[in-house]
N, C-alpha and C positions, 0 to 999 in steps of 0.2 A: 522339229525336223523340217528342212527347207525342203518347197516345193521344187523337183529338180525339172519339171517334165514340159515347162513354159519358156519362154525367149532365150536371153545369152545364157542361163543355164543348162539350155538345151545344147546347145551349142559347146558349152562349157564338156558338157557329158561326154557329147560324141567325142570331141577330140581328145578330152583322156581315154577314152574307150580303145580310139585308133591308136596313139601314142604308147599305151602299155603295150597293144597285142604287136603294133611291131618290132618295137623294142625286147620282147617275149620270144618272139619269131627269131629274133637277131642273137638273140642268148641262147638260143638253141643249138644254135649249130656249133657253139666253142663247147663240142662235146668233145670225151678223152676219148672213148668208145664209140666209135660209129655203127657198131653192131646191133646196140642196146637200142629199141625205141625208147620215145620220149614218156610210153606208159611204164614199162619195165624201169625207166631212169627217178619215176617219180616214186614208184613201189619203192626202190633203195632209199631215197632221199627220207619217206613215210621211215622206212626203217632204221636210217641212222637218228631221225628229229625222234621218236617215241620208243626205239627198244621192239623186243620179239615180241609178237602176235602173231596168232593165227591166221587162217587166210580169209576165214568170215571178216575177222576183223580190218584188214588190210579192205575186201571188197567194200567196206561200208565207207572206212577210211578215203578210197581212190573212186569212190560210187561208180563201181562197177559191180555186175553178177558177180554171183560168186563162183561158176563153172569158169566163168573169164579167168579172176583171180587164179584158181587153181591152173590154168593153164599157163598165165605169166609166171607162177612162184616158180612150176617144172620147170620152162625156160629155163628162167634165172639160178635152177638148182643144176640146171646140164649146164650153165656156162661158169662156175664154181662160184658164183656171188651170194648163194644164202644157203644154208644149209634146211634143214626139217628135222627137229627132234621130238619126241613123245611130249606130249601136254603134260606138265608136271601134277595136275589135279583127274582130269579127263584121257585117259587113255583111249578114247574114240578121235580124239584129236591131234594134231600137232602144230606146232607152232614154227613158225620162219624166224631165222637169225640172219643177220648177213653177217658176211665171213670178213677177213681180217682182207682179204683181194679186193671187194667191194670198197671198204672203208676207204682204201690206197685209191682206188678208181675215185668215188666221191671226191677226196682230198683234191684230190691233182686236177676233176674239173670243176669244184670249186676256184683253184689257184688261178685256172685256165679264164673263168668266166670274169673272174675278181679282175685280173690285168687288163684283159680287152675291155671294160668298161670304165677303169681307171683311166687306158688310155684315148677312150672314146669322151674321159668327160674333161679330161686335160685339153679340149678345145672349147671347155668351155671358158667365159671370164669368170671375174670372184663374185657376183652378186648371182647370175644363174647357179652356179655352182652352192650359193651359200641358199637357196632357195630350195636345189633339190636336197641337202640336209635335210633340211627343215620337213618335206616334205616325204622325204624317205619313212617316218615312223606313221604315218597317214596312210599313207600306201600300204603298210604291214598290217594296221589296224583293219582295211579293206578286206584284204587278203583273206581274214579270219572270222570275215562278219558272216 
């Protein structure tokens, strides 16, 4: 494991540190939903990438409490994006679904975020461009460390 914490790797760090978060910041706002915060947006996103879970499991999922969680789920259950049905093992429980509204929401700012960044990279030439390929599956891997 390369040491990262010395000269132009140091260097190297910071600026992808800055370069993701604003880039991140800038993705944010090609939201479909303005209403939804960006915690409430990620609780969906958890629930379209893994399927219905509980809300302990979402709070470990989005590392928040789990009083928090319960309060996002209710949000998101008064504005019709997830539903709450009986735990199918655990009857002291319930699990969040999101609803077919949600899905259509996700979809469209997927599409939303997917074009503005296609055409944010459509300034770039073919060797940047062929670079951030390359380094798109890097960046995933990060993501998930």
């Amino acid at each position: 494991m390369p040491d990262l914490s010395l000269g132009d790797d140091a260097d190297a760090v910071n600026a992808l540190r800055s370069a993701v978060m604003r880039l991140s910041r800038r993705l944010k706002h090609q939201r479909v939903d303005e209403s939804l915060s960006p915690t409430e947006m990620s609780v969906l996103g958890t629930l379209a990438r893994c399927g219905t879970a509980t809300p302990g499991e979402l709070a470990r999922k989005e590392h928040v409490q789990p009083p928090s969680m319960t309060r996002i789920v209710a949000l998101l259950e008064a504005k019709g994006l997830v539903r709450l049905d009986p735990h199918p093992e655990d009857r002291r429980q319930k699990v969040v679904t999101q609803t077919e509204r949600a899905e259509a929401m996700l979809e469209e700012s997927r599409r939303r975020r997917n074009t503005w960044l296609a055409d944010l990279a459509a300034g770039l030439d073919e060797e940047e461009w062929a670079k951030l390929r390359v380094a798109a599956p890097v960046l995933e891997k990060l993501a998930h460390l």
